[in-house]
KEMAR-322186 format. One record per residue (C-alpha): residue number from 0; residue in three letters; z, x, y. Coordinates in Angstrom, 1 decimal. Layout:
// KEMAR-322186
<r NUM "ALA" <Z X Y>>
...
//
This chain:
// KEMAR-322186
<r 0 "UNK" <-4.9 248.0 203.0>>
<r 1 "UNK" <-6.4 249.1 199.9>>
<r 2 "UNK" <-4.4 248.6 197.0>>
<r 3 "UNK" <-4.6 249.3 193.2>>
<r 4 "UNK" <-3.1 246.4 191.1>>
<r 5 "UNK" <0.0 247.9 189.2>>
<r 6 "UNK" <1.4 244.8 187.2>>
<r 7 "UNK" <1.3 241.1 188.1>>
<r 8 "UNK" <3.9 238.6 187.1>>
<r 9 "UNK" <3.0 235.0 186.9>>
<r 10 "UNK" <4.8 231.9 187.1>>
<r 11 "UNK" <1.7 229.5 187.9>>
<r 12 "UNK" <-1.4 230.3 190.3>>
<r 13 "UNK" <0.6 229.9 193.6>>
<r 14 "UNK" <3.8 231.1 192.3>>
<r 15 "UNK" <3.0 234.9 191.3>>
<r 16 "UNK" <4.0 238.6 192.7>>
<r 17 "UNK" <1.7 241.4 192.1>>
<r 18 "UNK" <3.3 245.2 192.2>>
<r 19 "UNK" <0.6 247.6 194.0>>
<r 20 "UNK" <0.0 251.2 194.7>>
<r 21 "UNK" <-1.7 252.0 198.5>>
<r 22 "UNK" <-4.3 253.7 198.4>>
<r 23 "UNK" <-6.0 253.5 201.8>>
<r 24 "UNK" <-4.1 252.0 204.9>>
<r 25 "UNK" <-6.7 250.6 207.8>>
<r 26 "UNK" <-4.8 250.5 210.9>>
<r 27 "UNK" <-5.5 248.7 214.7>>
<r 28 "UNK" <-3.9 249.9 217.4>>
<r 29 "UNK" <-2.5 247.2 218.7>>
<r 30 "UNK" <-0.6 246.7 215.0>>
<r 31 "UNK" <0.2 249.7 213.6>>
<r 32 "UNK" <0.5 250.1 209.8>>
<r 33 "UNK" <4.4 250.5 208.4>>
<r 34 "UNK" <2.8 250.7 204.4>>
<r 35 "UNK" <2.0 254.0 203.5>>
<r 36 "UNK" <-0.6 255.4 201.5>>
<r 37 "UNK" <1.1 256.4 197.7>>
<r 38 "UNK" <4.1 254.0 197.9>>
<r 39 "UNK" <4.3 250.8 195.6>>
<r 40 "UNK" <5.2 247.7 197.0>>
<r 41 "UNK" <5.8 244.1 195.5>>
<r 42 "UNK" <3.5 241.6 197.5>>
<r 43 "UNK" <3.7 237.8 197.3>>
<r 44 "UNK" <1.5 235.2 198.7>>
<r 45 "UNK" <2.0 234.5 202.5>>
<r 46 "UNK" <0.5 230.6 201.8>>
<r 47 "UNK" <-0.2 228.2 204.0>>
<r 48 "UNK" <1.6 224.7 204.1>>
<r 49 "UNK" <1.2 221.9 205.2>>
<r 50 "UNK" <3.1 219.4 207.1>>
<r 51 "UNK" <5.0 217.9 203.8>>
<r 52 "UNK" <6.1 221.8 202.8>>
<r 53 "UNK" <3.0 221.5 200.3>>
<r 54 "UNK" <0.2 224.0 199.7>>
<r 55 "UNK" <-2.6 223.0 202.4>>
<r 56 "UNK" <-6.1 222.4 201.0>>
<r 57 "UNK" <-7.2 225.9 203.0>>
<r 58 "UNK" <-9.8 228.5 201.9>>
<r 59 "UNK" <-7.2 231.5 202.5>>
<r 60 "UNK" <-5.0 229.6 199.8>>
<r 61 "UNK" <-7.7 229.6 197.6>>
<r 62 "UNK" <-8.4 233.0 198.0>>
<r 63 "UNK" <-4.9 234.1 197.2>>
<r 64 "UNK" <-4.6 232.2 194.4>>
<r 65 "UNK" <-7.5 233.8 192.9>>
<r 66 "UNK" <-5.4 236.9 192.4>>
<r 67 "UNK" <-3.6 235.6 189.2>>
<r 68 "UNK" <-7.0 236.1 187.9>>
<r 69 "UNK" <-7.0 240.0 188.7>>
<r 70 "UNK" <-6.0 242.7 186.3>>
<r 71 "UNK" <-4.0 245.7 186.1>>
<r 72 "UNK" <-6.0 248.3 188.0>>
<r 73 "UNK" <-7.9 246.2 189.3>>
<r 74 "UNK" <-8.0 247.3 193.5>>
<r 75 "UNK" <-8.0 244.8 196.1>>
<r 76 "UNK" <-8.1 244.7 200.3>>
<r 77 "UNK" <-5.4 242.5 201.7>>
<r 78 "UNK" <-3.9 242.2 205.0>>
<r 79 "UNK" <0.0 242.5 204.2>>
<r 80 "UNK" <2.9 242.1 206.3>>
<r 81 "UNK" <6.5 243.0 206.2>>
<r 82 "UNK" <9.5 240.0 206.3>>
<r 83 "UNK" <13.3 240.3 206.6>>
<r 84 "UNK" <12.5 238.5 202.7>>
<r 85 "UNK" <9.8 241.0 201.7>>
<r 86 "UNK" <6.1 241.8 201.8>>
<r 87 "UNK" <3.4 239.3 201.7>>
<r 88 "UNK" <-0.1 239.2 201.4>>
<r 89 "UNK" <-1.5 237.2 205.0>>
<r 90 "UNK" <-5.0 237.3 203.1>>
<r 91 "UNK" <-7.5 239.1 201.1>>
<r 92 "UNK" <-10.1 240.8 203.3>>
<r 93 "UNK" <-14.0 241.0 201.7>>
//
């Protein structure tokens, strides 16, 4: 999807939420899209850990950590996904 950055709220740089507003949903057909273009949603970080339960030393962590560094709207493209505890951001797209 592409998102516009509504507020971000920071704990540290892997423990963060950032409120959006879709603005463009890019679908496949084998996984259609439930987010809909217009409705807010609060994302968190979908990171990867390692075998200890730690943050892995992976490039898609690095990536979403660089969010904290984004600003209120600010517009990003992130693969999200829908969990019984929320949605998450699975990684930012380029």
């Amino acid at each position: 999807v592409l998102a516009k950055i509504t507020s971000i709220e920071m704990k540290d740089s892997s423990n963060f939420s950032i409120v959006v507003k879709i603005l463009q949903v890019e679908e496949d057909p084998a996984y259609p899209s439930i987010a809909t273009v217009g409705s807010t949603y609060n994302l968190m970080p979908q990171f990867i850990l390692d075998e200890k339960k730690m943050l892995a030393d992976d490039p898609r962590n690095l990536k979403l950590k660089s969010l904290v560094s984004k600003k209120t709207g600010d517009t990003v493209r992130v693969s999200i996904t829908k969990t019984m505890n929320g949605w998450f951001i699975q990684e930012i797209i380029h």
